[in-house]
BAVEX-421690 format. One record per residue: residue in three letters; x, y, z of N, C-alpha, C, O in turn. Coordinates in Angstrom, 3 decimals. Layout:
BEGIN
- aa  nxx  nyy  nzz  caxx  cayy  cazz  cxx  cyy  czz  oxx  oyy  ozz
- ALA  X  Y  Z  X  Y  Z  X  Y  Z  X  Y  Z .
...
//
This chain:
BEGIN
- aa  nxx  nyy  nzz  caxx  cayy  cazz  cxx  cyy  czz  oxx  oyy  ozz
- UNK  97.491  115.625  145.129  98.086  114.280  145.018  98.453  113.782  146.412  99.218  114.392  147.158 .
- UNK  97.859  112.640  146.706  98.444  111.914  147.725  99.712  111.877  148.081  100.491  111.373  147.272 .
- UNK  100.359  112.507  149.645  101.789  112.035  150.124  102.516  112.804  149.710  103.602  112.888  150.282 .
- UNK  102.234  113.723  148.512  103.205  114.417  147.343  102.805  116.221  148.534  101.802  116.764  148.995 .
- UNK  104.322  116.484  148.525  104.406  117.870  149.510  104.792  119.172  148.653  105.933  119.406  148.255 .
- UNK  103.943  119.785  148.485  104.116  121.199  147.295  105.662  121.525  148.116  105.986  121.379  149.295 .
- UNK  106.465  122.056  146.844  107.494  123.258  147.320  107.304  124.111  147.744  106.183  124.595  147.582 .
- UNK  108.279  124.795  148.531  107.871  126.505  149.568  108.981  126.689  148.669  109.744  125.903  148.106 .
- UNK  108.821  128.375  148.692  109.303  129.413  147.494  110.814  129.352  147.748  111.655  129.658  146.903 .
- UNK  111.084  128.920  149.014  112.690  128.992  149.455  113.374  127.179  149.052  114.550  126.829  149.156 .
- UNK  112.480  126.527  148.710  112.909  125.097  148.522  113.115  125.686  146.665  114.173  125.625  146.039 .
- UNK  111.948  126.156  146.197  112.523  126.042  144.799  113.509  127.330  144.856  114.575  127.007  144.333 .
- UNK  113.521  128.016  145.086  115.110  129.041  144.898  115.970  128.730  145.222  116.931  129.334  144.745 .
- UNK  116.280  127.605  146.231  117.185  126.391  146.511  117.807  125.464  144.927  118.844  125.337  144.276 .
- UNK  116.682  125.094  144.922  116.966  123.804  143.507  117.188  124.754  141.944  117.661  124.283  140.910 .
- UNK  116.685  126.228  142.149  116.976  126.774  141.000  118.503  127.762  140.786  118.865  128.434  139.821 .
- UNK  119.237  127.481  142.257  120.470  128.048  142.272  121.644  127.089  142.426  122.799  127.381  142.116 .
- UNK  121.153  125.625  143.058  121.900  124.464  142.969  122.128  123.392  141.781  123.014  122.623  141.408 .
- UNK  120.767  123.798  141.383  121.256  122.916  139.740  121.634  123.942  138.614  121.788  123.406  137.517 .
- UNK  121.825  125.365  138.649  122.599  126.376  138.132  124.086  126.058  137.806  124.829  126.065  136.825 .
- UNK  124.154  125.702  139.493  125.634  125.403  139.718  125.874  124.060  139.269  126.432  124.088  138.171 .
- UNK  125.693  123.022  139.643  125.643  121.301  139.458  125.460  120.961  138.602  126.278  120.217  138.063 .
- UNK  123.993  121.395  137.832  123.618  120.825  137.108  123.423  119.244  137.244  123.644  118.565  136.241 .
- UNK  122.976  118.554  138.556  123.008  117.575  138.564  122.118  117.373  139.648  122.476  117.795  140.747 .
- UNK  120.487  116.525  139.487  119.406  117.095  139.596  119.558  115.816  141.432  118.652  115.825  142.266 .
- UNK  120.637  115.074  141.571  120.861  114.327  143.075  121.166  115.474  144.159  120.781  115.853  145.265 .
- UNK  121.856  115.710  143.416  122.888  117.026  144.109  122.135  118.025  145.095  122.289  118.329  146.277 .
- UNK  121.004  118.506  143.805  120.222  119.538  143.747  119.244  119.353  145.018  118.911  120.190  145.856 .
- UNK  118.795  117.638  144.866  117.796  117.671  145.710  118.150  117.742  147.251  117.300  118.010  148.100 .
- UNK  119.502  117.476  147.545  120.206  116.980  148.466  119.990  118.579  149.377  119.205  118.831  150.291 .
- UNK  121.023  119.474  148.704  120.850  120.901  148.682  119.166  121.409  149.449  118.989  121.936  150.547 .
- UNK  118.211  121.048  148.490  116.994  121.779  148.767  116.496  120.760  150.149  115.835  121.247  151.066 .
- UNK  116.877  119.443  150.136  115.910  118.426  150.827  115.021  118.239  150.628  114.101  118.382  151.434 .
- UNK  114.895  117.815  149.402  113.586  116.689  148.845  113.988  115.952  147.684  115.128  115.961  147.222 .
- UNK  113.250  115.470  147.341  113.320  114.211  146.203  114.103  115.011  144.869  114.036  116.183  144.500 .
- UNK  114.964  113.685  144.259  115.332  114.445  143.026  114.394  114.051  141.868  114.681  114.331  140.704 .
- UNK  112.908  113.187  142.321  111.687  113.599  141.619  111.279  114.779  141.566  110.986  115.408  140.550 .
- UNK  111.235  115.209  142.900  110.472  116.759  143.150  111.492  117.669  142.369  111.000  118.652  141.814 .
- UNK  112.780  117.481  142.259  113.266  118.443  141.610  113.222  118.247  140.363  113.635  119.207  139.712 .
- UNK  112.844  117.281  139.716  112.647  116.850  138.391  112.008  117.658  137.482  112.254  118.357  136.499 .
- UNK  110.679  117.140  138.492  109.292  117.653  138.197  109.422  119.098  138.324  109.082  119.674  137.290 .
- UNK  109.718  119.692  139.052  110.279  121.287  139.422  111.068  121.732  137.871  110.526  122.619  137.211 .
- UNK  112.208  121.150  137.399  112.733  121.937  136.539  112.122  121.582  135.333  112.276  122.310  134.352 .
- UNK  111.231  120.234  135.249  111.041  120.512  133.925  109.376  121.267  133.902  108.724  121.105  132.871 .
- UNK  108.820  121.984  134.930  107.828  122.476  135.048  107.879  124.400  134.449  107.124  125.134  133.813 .
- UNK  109.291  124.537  135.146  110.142  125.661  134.442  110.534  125.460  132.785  111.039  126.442  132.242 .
- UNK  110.381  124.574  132.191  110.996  124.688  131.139  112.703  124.306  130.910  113.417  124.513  129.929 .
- UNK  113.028  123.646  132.281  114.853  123.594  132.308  115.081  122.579  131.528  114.150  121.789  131.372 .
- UNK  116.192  122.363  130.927  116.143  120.754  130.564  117.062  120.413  131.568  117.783  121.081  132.310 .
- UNK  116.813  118.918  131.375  117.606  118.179  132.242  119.025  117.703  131.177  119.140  117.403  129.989 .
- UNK  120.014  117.840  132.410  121.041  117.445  131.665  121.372  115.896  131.697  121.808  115.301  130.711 .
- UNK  121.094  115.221  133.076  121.395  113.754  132.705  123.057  113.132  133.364  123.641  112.050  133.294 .
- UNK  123.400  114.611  134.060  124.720  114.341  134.600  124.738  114.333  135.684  123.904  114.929  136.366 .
- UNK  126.016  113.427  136.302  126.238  112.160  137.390  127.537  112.906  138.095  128.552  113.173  137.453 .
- UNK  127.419  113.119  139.095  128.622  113.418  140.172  129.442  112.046  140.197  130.388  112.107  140.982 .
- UNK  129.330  110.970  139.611  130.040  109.746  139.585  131.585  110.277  138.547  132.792  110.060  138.653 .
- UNK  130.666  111.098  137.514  131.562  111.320  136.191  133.167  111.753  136.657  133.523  112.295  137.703 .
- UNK  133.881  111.370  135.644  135.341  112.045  135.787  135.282  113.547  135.743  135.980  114.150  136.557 .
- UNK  134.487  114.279  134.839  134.175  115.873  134.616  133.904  115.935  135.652  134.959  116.019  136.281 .
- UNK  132.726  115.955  136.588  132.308  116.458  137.709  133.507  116.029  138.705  134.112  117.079  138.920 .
- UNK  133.932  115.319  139.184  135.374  114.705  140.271  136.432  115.714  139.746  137.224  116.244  140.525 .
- UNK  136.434  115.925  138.653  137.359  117.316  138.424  137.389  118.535  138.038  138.170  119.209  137.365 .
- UNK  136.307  118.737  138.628  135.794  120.056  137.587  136.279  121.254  137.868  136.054  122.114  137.016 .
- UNK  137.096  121.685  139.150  137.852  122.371  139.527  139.083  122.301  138.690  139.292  123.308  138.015 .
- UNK  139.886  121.393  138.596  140.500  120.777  137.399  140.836  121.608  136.174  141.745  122.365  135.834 .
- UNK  139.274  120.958  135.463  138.667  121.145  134.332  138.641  122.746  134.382  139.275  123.375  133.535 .
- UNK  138.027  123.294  135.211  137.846  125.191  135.319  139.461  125.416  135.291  139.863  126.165  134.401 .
- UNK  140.139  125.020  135.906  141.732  125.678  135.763  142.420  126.152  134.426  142.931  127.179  133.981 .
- UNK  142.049  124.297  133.845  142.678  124.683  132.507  141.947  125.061  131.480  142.432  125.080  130.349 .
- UNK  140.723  125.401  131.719  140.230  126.072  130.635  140.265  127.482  130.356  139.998  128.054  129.299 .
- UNK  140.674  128.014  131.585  140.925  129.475  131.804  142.140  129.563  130.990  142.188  130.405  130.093 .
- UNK  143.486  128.492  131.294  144.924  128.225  131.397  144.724  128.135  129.568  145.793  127.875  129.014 .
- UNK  143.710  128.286  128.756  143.751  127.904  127.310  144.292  126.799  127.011  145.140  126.715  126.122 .
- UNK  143.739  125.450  127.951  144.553  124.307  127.363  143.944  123.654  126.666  142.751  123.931  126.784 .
- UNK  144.194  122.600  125.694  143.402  122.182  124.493  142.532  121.110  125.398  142.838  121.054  126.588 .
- UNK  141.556  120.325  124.964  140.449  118.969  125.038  141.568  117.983  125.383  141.692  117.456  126.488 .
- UNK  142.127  117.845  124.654  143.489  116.802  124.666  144.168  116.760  126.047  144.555  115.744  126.624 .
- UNK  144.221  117.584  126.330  145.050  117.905  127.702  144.028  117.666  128.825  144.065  116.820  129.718 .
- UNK  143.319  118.393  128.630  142.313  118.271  130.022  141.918  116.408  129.899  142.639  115.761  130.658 .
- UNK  141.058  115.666  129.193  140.979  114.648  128.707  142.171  114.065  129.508  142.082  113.510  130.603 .
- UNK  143.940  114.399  128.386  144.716  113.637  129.521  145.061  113.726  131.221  145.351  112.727  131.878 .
- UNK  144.979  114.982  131.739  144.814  115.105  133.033  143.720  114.094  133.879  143.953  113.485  134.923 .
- UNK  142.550  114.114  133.150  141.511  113.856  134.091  140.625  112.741  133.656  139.587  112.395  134.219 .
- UNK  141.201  112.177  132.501  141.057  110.590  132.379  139.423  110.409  131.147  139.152  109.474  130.393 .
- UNK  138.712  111.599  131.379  137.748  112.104  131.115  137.413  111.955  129.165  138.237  112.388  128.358 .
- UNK  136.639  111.560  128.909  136.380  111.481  127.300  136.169  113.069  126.711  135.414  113.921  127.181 .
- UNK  137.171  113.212  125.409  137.323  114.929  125.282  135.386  115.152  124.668  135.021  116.282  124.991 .
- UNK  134.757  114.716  124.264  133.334  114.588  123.537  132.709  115.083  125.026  131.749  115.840  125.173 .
- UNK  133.462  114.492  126.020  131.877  114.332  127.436  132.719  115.490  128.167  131.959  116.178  128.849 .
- UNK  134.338  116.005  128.247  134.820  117.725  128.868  134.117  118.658  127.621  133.896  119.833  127.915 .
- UNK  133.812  118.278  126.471  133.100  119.727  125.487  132.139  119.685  126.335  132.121  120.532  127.229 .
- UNK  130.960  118.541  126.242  129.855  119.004  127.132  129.903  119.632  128.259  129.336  120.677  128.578 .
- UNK  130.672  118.894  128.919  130.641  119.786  130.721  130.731  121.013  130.518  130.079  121.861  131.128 .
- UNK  131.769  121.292  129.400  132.056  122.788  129.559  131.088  124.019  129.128  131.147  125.242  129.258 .
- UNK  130.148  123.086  128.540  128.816  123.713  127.534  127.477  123.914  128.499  126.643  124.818  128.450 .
- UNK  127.563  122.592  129.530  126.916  122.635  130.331  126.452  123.572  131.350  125.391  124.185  131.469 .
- UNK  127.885  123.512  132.297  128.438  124.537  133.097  129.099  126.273  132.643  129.768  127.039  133.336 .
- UNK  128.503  126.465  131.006  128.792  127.424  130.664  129.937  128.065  131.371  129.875  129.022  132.143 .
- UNK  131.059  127.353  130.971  132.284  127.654  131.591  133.355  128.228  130.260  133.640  127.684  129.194 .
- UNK  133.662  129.179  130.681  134.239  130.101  129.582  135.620  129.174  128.698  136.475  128.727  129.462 .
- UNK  135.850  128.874  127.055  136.755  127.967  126.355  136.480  128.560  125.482  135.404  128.874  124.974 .
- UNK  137.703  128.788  125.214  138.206  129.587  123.846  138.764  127.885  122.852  139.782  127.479  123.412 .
- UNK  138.623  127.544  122.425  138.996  126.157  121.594  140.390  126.477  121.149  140.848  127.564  120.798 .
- UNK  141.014  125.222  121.242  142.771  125.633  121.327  142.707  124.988  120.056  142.149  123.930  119.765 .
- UNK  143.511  125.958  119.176  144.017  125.202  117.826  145.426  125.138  117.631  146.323  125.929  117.923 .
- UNK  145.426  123.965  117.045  146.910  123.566  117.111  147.908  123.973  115.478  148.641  123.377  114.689 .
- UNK  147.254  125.549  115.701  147.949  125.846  114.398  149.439  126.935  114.826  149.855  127.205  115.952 .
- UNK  149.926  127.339  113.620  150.592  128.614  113.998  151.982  128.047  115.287  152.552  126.968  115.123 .
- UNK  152.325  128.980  116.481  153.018  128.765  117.290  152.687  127.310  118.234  153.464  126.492  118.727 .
- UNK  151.425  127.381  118.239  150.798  125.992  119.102  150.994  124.695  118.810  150.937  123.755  119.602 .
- UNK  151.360  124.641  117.011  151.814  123.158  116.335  153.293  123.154  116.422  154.193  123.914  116.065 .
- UNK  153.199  121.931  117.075  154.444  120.930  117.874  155.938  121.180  116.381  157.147  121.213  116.610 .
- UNK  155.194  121.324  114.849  155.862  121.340  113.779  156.200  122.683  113.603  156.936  122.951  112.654 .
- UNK  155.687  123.852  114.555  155.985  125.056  113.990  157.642  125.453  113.412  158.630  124.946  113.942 .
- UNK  157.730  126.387  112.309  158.939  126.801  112.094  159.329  128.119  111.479  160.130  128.437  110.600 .
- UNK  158.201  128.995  112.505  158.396  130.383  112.392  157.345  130.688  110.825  157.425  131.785  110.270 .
- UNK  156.718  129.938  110.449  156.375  130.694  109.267  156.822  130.288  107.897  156.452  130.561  106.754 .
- UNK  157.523  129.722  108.297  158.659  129.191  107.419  158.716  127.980  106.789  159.047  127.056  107.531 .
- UNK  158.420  127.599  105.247  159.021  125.893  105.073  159.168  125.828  103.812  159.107  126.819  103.084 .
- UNK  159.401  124.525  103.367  159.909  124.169  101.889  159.242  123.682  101.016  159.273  122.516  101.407 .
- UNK  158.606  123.658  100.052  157.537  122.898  99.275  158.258  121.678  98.366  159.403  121.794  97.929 .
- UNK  157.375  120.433  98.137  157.663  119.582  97.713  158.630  119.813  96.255  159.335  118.963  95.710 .
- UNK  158.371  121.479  95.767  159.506  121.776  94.468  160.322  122.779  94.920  160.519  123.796  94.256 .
- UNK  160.907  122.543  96.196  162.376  123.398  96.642  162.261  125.111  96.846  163.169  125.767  97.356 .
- UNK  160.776  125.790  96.273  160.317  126.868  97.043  160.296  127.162  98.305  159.864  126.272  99.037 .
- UNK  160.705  128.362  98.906  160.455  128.438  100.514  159.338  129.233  100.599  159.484  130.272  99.954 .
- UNK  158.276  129.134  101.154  156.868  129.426  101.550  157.111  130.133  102.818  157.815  129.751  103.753 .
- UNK  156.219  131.550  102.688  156.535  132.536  103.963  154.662  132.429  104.400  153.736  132.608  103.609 .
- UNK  154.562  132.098  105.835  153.467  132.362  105.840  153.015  134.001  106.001  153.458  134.789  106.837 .
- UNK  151.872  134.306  104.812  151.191  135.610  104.872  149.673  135.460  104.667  149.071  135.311  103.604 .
- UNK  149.268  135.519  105.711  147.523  134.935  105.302  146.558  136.233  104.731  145.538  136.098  104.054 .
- UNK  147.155  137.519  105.186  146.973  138.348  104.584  147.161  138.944  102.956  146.604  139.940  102.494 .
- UNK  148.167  137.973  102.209  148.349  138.097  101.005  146.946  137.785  100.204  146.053  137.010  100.548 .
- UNK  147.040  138.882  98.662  145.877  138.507  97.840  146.049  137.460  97.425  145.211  136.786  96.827 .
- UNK  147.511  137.063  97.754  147.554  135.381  96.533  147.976  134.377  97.113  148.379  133.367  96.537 .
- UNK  147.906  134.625  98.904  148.164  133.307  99.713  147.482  132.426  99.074  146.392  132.699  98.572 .
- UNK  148.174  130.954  98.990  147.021  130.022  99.318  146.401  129.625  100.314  146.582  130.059  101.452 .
- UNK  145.440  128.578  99.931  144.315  128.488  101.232  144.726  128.025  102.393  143.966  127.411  103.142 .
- UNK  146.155  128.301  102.714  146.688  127.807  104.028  147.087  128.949  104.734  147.099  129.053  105.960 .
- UNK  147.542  130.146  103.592  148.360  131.171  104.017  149.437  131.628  103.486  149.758  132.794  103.716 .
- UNK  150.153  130.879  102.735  151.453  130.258  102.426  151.451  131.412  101.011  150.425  131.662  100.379 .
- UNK  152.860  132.041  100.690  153.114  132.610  99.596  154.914  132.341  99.660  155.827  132.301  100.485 .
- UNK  154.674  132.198  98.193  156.638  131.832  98.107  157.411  132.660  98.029  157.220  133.468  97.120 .
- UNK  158.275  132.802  98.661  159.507  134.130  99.516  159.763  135.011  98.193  159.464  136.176  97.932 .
- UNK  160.576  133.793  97.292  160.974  134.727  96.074  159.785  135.799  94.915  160.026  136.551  93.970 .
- UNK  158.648  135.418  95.519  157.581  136.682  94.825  157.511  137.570  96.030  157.477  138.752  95.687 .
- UNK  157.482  137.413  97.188  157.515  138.574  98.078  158.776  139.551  98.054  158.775  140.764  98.265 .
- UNK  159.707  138.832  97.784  161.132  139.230  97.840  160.840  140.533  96.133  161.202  141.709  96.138 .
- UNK  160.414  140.110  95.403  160.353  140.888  93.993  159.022  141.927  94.503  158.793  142.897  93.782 .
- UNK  158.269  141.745  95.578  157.247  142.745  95.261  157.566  143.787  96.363  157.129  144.938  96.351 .
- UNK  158.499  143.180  97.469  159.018  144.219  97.789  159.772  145.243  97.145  159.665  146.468  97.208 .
- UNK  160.829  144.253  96.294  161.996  145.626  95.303  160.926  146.422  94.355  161.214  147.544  93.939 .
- UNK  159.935  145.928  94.094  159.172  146.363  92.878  158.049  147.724  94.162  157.746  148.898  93.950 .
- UNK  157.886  147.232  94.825  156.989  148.422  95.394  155.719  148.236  95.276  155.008  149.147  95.701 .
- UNK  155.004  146.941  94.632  153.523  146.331  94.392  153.875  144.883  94.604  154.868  144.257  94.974 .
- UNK  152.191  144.511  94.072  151.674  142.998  94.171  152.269  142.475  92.897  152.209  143.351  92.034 .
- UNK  152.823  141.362  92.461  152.687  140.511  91.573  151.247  140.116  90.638  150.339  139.393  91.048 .
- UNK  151.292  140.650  89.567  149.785  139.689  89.170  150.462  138.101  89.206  151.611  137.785  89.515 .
- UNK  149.226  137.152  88.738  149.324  136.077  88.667  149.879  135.850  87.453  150.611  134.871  87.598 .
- UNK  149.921  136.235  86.325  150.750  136.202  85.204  151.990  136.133  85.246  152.527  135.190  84.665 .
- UNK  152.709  137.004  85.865  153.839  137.586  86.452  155.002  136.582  86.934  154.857  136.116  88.063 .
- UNK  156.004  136.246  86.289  156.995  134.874  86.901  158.220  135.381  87.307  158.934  136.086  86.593 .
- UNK  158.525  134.975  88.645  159.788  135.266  88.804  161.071  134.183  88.805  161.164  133.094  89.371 .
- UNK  161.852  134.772  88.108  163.156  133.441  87.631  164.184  133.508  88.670  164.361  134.535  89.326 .
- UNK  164.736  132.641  88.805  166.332  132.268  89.642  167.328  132.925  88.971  166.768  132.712  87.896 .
- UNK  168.155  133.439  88.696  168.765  133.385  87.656  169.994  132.302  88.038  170.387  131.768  87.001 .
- UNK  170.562  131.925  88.976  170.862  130.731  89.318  171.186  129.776  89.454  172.187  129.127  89.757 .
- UNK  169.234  129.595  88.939  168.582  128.165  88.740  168.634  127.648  90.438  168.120  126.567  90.727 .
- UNK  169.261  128.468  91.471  168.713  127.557  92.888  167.473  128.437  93.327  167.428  129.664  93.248 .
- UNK  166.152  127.339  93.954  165.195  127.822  94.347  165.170  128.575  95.527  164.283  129.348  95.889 .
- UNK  166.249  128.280  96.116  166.397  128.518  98.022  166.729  129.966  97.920  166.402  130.746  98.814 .
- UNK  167.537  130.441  96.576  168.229  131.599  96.747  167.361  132.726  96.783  167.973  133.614  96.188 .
- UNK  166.477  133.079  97.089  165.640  134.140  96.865  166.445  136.047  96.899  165.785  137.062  96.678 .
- UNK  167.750  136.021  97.189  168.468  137.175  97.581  167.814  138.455  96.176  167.558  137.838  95.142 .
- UNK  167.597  139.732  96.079  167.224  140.004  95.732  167.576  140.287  94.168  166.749  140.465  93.274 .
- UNK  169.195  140.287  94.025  170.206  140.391  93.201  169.827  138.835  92.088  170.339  138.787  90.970 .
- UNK  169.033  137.839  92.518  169.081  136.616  91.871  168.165  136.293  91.470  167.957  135.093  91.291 .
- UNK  167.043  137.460  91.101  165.346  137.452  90.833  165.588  137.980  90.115  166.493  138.806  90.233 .
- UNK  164.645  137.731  88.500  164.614  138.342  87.650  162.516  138.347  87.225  161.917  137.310  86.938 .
- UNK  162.111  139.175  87.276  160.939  139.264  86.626  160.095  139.001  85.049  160.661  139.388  84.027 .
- UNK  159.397  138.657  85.005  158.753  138.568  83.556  157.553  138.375  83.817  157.012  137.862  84.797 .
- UNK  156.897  139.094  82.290  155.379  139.632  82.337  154.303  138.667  81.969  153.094  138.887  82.040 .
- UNK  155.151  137.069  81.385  154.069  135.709  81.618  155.086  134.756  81.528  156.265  135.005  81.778 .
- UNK  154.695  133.773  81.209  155.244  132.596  81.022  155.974  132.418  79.802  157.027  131.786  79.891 .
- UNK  155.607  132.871  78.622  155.682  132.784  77.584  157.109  133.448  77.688  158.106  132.829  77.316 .
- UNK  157.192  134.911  78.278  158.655  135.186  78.013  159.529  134.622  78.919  160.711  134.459  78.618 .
- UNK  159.053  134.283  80.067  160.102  133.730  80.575  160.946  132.314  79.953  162.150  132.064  80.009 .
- UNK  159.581  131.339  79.220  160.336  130.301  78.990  161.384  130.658  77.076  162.182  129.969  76.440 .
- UNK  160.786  132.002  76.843  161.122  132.130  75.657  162.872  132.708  75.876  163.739  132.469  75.035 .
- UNK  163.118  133.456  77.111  164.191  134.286  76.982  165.158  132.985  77.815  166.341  133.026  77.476 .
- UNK  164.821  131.877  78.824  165.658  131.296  79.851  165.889  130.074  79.152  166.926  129.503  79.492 .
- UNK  164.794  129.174  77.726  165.342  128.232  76.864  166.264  128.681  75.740  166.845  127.904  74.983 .
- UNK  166.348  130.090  75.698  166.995  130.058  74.379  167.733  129.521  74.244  168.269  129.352  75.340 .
- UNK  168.564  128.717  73.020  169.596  127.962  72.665  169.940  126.757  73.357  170.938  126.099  73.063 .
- UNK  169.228  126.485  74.166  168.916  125.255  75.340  168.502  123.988  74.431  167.616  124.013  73.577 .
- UNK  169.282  122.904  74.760  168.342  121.949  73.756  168.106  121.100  75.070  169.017  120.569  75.706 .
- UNK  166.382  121.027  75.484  165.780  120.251  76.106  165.920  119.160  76.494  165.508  118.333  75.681 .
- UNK  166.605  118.459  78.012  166.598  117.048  78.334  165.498  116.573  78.370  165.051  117.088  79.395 .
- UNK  164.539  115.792  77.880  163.645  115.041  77.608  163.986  114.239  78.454  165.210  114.119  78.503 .
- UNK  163.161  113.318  79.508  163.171  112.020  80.132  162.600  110.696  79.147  161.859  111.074  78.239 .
- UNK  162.759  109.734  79.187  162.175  108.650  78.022  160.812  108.636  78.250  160.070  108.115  77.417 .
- UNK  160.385  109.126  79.243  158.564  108.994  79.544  158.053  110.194  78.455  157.506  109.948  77.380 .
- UNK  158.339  111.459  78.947  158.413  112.607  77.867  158.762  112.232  76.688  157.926  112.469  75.817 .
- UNK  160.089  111.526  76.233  160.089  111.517  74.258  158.973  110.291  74.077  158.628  110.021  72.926 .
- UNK  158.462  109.619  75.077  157.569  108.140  74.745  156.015  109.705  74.483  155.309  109.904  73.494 .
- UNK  156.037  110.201  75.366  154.678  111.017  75.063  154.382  111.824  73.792  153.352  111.889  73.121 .
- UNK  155.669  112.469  73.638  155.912  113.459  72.786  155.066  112.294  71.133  154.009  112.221  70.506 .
- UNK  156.673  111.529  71.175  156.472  110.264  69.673  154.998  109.863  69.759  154.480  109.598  68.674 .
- UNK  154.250  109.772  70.811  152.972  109.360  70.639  151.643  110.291  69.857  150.793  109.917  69.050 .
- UNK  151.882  111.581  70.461  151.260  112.390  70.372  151.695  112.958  68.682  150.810  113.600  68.118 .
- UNK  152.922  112.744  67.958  152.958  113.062  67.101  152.579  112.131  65.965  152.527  112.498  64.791 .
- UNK  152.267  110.662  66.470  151.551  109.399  65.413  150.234  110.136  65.335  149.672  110.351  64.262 .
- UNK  149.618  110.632  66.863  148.290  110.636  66.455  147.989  111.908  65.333  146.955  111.895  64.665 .
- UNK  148.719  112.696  65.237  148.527  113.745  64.896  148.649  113.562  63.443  147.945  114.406  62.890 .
- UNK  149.365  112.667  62.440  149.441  112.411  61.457  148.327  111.859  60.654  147.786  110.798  60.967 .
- UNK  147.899  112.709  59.401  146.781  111.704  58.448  146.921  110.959  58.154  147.987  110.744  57.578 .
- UNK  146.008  109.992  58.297  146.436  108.531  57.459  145.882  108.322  56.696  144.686  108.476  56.446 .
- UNK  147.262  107.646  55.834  147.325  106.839  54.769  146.050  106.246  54.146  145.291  105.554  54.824 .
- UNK  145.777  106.571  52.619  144.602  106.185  52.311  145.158  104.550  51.970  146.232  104.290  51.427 .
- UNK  143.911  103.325  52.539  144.535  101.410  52.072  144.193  101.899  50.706  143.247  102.631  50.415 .
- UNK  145.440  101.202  49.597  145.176  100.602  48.376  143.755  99.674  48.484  143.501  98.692  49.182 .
- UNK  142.991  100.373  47.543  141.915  99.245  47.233  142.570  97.478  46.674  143.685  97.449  46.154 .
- UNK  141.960  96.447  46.807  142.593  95.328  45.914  141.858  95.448  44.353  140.825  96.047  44.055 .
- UNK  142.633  94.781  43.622  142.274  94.800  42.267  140.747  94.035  42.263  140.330  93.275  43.138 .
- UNK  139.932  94.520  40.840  138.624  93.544  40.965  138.535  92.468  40.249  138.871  92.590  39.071 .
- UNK  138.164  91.395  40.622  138.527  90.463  40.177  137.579  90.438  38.733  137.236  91.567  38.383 .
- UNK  137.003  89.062  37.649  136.703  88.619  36.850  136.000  87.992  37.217  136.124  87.883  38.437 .
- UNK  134.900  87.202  36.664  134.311  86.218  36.644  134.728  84.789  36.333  133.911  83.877  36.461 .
- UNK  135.998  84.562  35.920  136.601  83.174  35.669  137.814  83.197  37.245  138.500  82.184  37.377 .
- UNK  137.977  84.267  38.247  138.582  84.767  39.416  139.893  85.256  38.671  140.771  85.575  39.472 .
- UNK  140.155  85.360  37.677  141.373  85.724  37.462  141.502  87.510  37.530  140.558  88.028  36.934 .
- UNK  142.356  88.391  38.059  142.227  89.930  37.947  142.184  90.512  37.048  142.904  90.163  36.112 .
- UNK  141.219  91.809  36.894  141.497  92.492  35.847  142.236  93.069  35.478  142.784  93.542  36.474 .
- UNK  142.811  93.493  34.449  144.252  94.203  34.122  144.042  95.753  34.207  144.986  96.515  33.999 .
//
């Protein structure tokens, strides 16, 4: 090709250790001294891809930066706010530059809400986190007062298995204030006894409903048949 100057073996071991580092094919050529055509053509002759990234970028202007805190385990969020940088375009750099990120999750001790493990559920249960439990839920979460009974008990709870207040406060989980039962059935059979049920008016409106439908109905009186002059028959 006309004008066009082959690489010497020390120009491409140049451009194949500078865009290693850079990844940024201006850079590269600058480094080797020649065109960042020639280096173009060079890496994609190797099979490299091109990445398409600009020493203009905020990532590259900080990438020293960027290497600090990624070592430092700081989240996208952070680096992003340090360095002005879009967190979508620091994942890449960091993917790019195969620069070692462990992904920061903002669970556990790291969430701003943490409280040891510890919290209250929307029905006055206190939830211990155990992610190791057979009957965590899918968060982790198991409620104190069944841990509290499977400790005194020396096993797991089945799921059948209810433990009562005796009480009646949910918070109290102390071990003296748990009482066990082997389903539901006895628990609500032995803790309603002699209890006569507060009903809310939504509940007796459901209840009265459910007991219309449940009733046979009434066969209609046929009407009498009439005559041919319209008068009824007797």
């Amino acid at each position: 090709m006309k004008g066009y100057k082959h690489l010497t073996a020390e120009q491409k071991a140049t451009i194949l250790a500078a865009y290693e580092r850079t990844k940024i094919a201006r850079l590269t050529a600058i480094e080797a001294g020649v065109s960042a055509d020639q280096v173009r053509r060079f890496l994609k002759s190797r099979g490299i891809p091109l990445t398409g990234a600009q020493e203009q970028s905020s990532c590259w202007r900080h990438r020293d930066l960027i290497r600090r805190l990624a070592a430092e385990g700081a989240s996208l969020s952070e680096m992003s706010r340090q360095t002005g940088a879009n967190r979508r375009h620091i994942q890449s750099f960091l993917r790019r530059h195969a620069i070692p990120y462990t992904p920061f999750e903002q669970k556990g001790s790291n969430n701003p809400a943490w409280r040891g493990g510890r919290m209250i559920d929307p029905d006055g249960y206190v939830l211990i986190l155990r992610p190791g439990h057979p009957h965590a839920t899918r968060h982790g979460y198991v409620r104190e007062h069944r841990l509290v009974m499977e400790a005194k008990l020396g096993r797991y709870l089945t799921r059948q298995e209810v433990v009562h207040h005796i009480d009646g406060d949910r918070g109290n989980n102390h071990p003296d204030n748990l009482a066990v039962f082997a389903s539901n059935d006895e628990h609500l059979a032995q803790t309603l006894a002699g209890r006569v049920p507060n009903w809310s008016e939504q509940g007796k409106q459901r209840i009265q409903a459910g007991s219309r439908q449940s009733r046979p109905r009434q066969e209609t009186a046929s009407p009498p048949a009439s005559t041919p002059d319209g008068q009824a028959s007797p």
